[in-house]
PABADREN-328266 format. One record per residue (C-alpha): residue number from 1; residue in three letters; chain; x, y, z. Coordinates in nm, 2 decimals, padded with zeros to 4 digits. Layout:
// residues N
 num residuo cadena      x      y      z
 NUM     ALA      A      X      Y      Z
...
//
This chain:
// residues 330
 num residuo cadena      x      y      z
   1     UNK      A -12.68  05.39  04.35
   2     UNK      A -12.65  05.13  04.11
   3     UNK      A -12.33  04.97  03.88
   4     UNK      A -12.41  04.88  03.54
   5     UNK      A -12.33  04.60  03.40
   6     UNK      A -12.07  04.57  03.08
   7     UNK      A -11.94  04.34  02.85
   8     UNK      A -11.66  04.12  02.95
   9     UNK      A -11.81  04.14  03.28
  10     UNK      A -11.99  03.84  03.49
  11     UNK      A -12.27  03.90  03.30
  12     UNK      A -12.11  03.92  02.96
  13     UNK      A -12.35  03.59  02.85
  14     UNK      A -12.68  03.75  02.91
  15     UNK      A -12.56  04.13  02.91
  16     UNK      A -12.91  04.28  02.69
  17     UNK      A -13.15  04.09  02.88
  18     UNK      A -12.94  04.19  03.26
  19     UNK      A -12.99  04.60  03.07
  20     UNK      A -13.34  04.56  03.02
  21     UNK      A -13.35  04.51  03.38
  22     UNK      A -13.15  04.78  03.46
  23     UNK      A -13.37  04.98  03.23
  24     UNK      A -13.63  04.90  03.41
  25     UNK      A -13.53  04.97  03.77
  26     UNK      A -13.32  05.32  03.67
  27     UNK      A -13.63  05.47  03.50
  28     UNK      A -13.83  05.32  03.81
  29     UNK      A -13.57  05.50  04.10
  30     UNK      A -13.55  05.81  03.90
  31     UNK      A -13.90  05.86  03.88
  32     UNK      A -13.94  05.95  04.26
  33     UNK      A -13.56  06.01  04.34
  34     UNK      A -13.18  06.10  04.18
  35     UNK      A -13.00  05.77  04.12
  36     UNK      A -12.60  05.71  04.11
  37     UNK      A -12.49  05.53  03.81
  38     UNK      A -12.17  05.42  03.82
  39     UNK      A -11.99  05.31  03.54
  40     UNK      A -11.70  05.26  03.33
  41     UNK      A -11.57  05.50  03.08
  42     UNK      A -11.76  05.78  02.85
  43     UNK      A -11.83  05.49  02.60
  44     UNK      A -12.01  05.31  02.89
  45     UNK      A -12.18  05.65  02.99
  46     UNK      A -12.29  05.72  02.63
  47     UNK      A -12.41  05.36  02.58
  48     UNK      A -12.60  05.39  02.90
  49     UNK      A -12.76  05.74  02.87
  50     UNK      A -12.87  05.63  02.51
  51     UNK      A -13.07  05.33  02.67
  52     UNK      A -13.21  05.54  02.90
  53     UNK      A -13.30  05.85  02.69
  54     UNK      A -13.50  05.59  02.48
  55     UNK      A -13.74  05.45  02.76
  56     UNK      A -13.80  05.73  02.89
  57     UNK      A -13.62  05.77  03.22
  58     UNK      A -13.61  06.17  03.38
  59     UNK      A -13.23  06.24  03.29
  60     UNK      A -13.22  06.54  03.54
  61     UNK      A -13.21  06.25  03.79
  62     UNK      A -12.95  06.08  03.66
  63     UNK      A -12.58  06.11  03.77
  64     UNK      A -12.29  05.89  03.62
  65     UNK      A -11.92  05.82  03.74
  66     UNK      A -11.69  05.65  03.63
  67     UNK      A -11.50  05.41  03.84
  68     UNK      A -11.31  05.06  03.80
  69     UNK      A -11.54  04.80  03.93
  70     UNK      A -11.55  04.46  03.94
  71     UNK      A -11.92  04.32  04.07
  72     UNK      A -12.20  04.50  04.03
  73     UNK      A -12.33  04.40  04.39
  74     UNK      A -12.31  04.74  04.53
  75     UNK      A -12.51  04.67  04.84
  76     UNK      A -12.17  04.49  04.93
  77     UNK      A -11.94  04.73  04.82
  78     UNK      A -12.04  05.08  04.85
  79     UNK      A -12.07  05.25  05.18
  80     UNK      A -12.29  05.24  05.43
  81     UNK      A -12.47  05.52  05.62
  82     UNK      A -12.55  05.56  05.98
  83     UNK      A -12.69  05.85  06.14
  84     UNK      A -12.57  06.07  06.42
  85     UNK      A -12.63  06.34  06.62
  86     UNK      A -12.38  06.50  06.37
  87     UNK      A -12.57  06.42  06.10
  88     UNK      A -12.51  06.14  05.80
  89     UNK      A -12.17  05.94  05.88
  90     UNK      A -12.01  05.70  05.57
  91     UNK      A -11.89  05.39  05.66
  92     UNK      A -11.63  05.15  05.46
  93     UNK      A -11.62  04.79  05.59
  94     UNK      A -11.35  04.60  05.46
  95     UNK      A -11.45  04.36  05.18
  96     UNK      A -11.29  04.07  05.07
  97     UNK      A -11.48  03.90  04.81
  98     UNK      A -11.77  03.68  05.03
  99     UNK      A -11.49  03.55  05.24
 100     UNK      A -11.26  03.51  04.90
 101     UNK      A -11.48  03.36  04.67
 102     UNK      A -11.38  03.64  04.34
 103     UNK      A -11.14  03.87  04.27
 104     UNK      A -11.25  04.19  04.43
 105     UNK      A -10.98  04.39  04.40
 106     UNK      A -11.16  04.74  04.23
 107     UNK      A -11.48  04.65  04.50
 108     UNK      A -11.27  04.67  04.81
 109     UNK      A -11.17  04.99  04.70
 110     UNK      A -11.48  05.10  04.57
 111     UNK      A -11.62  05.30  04.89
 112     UNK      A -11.28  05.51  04.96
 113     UNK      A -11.29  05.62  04.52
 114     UNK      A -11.65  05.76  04.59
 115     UNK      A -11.55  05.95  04.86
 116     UNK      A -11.23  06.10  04.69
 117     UNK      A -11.46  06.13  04.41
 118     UNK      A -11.70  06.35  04.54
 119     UNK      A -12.00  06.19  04.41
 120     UNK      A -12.13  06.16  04.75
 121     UNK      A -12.03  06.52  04.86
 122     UNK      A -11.83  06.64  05.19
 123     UNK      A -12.00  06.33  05.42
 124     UNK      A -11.80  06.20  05.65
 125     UNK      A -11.64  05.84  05.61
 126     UNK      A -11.50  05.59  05.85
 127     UNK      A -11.28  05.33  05.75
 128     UNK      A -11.34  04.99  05.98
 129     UNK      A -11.12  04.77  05.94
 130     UNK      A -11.39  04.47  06.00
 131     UNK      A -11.49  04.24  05.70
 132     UNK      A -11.87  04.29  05.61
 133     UNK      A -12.11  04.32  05.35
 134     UNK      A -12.39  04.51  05.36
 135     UNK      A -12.65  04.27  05.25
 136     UNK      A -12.56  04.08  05.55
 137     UNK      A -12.67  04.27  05.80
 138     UNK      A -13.04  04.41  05.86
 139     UNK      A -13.21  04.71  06.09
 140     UNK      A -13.47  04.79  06.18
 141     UNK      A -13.37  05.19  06.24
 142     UNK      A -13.43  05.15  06.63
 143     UNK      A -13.06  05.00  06.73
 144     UNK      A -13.17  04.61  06.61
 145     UNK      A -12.95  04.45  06.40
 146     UNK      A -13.11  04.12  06.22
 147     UNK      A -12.84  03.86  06.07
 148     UNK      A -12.72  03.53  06.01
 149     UNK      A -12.49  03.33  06.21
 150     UNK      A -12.42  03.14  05.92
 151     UNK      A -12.26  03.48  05.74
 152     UNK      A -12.12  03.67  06.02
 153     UNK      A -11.93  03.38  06.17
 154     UNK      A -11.79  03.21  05.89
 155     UNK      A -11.44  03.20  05.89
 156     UNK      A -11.38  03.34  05.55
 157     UNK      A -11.51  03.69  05.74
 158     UNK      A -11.36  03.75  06.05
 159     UNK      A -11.18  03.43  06.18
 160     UNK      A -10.94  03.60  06.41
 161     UNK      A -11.31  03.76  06.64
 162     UNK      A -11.56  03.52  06.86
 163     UNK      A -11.93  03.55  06.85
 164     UNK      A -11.88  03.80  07.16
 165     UNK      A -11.67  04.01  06.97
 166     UNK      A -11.85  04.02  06.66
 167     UNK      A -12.12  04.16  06.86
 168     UNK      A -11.92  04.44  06.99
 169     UNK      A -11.84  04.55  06.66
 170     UNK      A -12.16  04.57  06.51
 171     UNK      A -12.27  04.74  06.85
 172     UNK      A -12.00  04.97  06.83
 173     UNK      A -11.95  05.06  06.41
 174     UNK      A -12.35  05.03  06.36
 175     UNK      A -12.42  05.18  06.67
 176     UNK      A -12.68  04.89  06.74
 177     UNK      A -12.84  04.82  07.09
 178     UNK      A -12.86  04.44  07.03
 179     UNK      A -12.82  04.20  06.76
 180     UNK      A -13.08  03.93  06.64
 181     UNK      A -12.89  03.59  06.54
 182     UNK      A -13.09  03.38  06.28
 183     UNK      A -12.94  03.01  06.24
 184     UNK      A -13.16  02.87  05.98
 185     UNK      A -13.24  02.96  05.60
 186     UNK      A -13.03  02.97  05.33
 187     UNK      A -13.11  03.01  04.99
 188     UNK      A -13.01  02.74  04.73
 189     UNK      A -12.77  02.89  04.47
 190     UNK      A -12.66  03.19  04.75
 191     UNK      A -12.30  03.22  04.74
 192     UNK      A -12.31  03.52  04.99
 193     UNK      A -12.29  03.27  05.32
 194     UNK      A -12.67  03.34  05.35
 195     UNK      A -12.70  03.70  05.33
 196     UNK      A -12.96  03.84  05.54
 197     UNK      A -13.13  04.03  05.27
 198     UNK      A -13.21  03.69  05.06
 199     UNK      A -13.41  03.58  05.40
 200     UNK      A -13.54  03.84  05.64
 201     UNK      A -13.64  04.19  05.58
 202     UNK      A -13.77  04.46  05.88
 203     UNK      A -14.07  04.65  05.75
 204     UNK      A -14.11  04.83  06.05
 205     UNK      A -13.97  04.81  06.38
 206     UNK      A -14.22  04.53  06.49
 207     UNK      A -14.31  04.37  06.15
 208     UNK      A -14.06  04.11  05.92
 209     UNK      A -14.15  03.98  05.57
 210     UNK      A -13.96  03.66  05.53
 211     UNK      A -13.85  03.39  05.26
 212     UNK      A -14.14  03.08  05.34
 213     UNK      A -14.10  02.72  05.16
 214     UNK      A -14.48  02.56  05.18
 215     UNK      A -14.39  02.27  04.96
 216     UNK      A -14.31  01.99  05.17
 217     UNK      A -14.14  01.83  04.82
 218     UNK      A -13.84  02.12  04.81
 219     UNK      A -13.52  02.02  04.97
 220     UNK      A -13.56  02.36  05.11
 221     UNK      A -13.91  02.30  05.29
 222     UNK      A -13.70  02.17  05.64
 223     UNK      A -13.46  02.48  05.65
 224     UNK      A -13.69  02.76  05.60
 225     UNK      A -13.97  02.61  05.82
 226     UNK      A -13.65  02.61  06.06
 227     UNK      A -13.62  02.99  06.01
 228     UNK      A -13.92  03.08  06.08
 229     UNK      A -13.97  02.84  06.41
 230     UNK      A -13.68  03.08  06.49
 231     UNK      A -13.83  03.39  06.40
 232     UNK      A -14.13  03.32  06.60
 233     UNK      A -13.89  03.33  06.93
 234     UNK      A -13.79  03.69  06.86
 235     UNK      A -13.94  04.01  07.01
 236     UNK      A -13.94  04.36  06.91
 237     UNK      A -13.81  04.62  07.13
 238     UNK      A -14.18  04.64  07.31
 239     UNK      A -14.11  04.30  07.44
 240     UNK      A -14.40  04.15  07.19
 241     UNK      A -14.37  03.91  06.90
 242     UNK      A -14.30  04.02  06.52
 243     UNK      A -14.56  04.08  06.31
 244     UNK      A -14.42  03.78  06.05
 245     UNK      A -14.51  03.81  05.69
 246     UNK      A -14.45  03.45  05.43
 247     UNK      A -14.32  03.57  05.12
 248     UNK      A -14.34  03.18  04.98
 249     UNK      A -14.05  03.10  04.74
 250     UNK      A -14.15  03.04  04.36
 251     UNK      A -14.12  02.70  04.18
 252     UNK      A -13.69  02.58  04.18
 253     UNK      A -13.53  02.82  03.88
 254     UNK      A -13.20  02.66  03.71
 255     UNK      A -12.90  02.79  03.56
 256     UNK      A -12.82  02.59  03.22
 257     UNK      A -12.55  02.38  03.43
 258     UNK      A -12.86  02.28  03.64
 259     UNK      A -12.77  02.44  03.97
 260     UNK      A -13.04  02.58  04.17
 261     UNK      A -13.05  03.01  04.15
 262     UNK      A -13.14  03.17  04.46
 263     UNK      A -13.46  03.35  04.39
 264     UNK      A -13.63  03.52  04.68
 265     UNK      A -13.88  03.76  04.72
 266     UNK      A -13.74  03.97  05.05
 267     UNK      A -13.44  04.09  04.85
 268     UNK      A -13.70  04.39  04.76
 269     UNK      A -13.60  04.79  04.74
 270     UNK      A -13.75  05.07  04.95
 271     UNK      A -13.71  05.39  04.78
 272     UNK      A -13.94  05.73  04.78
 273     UNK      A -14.29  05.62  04.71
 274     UNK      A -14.25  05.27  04.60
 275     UNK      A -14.15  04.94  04.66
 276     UNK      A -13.94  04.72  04.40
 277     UNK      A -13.99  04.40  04.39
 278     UNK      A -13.81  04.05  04.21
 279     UNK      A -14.05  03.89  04.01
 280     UNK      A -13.92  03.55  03.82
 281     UNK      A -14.24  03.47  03.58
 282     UNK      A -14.40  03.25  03.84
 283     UNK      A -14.75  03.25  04.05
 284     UNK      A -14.59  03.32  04.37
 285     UNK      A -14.53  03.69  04.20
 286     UNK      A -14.88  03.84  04.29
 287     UNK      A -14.88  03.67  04.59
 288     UNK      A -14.55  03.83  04.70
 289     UNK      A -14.63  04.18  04.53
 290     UNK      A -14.97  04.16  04.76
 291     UNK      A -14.82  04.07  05.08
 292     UNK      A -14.57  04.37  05.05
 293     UNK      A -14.84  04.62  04.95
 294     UNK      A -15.06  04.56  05.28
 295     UNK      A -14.70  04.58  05.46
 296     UNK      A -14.67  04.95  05.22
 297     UNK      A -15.00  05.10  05.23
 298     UNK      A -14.87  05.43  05.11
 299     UNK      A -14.58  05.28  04.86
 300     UNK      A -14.66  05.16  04.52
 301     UNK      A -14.53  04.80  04.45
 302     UNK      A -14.39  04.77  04.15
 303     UNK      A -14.24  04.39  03.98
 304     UNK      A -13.94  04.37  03.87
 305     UNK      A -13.80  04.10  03.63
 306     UNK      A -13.50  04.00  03.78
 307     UNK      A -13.45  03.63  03.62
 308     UNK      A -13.14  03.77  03.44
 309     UNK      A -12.98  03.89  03.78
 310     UNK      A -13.01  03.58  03.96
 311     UNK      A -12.80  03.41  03.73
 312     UNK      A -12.52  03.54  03.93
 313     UNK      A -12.67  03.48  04.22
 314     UNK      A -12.80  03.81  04.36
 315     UNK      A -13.13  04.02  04.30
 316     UNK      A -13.28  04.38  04.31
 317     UNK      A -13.14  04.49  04.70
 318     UNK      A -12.86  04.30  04.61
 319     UNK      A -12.74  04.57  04.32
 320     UNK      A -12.86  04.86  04.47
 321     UNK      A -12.76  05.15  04.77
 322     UNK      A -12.98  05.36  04.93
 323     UNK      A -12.79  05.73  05.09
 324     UNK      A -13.01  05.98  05.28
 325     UNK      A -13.14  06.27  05.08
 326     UNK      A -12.93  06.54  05.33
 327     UNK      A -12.62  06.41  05.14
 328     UNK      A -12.58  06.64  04.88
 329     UNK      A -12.49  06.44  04.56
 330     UNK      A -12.24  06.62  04.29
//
């Protein structure tokens, strides 16, 4: 599932080169599965199947609705999915802007439309009234949750609950066994609280691909090295260290009001067959795209430019949700 952009939208300044993007990753997705486009009007719809038609993208595997929206950060917004003896299970976390940050009005209600909708067909959803994104939180499909205590215990999230009881709730609406804690790492530019998804990715129960720094010059060199001292102390469910895999930041990117932008390469997609993955124009591309394809052996990995996204401060997992092919999409 992925929201397109519009005009008068966040991304109003830099809207045709943000579409190529999208372009780019629709005709990727729909290649190898059916992807949700969400957007917001027949005007929108018509502007959008006329992009795609002309590069090429399998239509069949398209499917637009049309609902208010007001970020495009869908990984936030939509549902998530766990699943149960009972089979697929939606879940709606409240969502309150990254702890109040934007208006967010159309977002926190973005999750309960698609279910009224239908898009998503006759899946179960739970409303939980706990505040949480889903870029903020990380599993590795075995009951480990990976996250950041810099996110998850803000106070903009869920002020009222300790550390203790934070735990419980992601035990008990994630139906997770334990929870991993990471302290360090935070992405320059991140206005998420230090999303998980920006720094540490499972990509399988016992191996994690993680945002490095090797260049002792970047104001970022001390945090990340941090990170991964932490990351070291960590243990799979076996009882034996991670496999760790460096995905080395590229060279500082700047917005035109010289603020840092958070580019980092483990904010990559999984879908069928393939791996997406950011590319900015730098040299620590290939060596990101090559780490991830010995992690993927059977997965293409496939660049994406995503300079355009990060100029509102999130990248490819960031815009995207994945649902399990036994929900039946309408």
């Amino acid at each position: 599932m992925i929201a397109w952009p519009y005009s008068h939208g966040d991304f109003e300044r830099w809207l045709n080169a943000v579409e190529e993007t999208y372009d780019r990753i629709a005709l990727e997705i729909a290649r190898r599965e059916t992807v949700i486009i969400i957007c917001r009007d027949n005007a929108h719809q018509r502007h959008i199947h006329q992009r795609l038609a002309s590069n090429g993208t399998d239509l069949d595997r398209v499917r637009f609705v049309h609902l208010p929206y007001d970020d495009v950060w869908v990984r936030d917004t939509a549902p998530l999915t766990l699943a149960t003896g009972q089979g697929a299970k939606l879940v709606d976390f409240r969502f309150n802007g990254w702890g109040g940050k934007y208006p967010h009005e159309n977002d926190a209600r973005l999750a309960q439309r698609l279910h009224a909708n239908g898009v998503l067909g006759d899946t179960p959803m739970d409303r939980v009234e706990f505040t949480l994104e889903g870029g903020s939180v990380e599993s590795d499909g075995e009951g480990t949750i990976l996250t950041t205590s810099r996110c998850l215990l803000n106070p903009n999230r869920n002020p009222e609950l300790t550390r203790e009881q934070i735990e419980d709730r992601l035990k008990t609406d994630l139906g997770a066994s334990r929870i991993l804690w990471l302290d360090h790492g935070h992405a320059e530019g991140d206005d998420t609280d230090a999303h998980i998804d920006t720094l540490a990715r499972f990509c399988s129960p016992d191996t994690i691909a993680y945002t490095a720094c090797s260049d002792p010059g970047d104001p970022l060199f001390g945090e990340f090295n941090a990170m991964e001292d932490q990351l070291r102390t960590f243990a799979s469910f076996s009882g034996q260290p991670y496999r760790l895999i460096p995905l080395n930041i590229p060279r500082p990117i700047y917005s035109e009001e010289g603020d840092r932008l958070p580019a980092t390469y483990a904010n990559f997609l999984i879908i069928n067959g393939a791996v997406l993955v950011p590319v900015y124009d730098d040299p620590s591309d290939a060596e990101a795209i090559a780490g991830l394809a010995d992690l993927f052996p059977g997965r293409e990995i496939i660049g994406i430019p995503c300079m355009p996204l990060i100029r509102q401060y999130g990248s490819l997992h960031c815009m995207t949700m994945q649902f399990p092919n036994t929900i039946r999409v309408s």
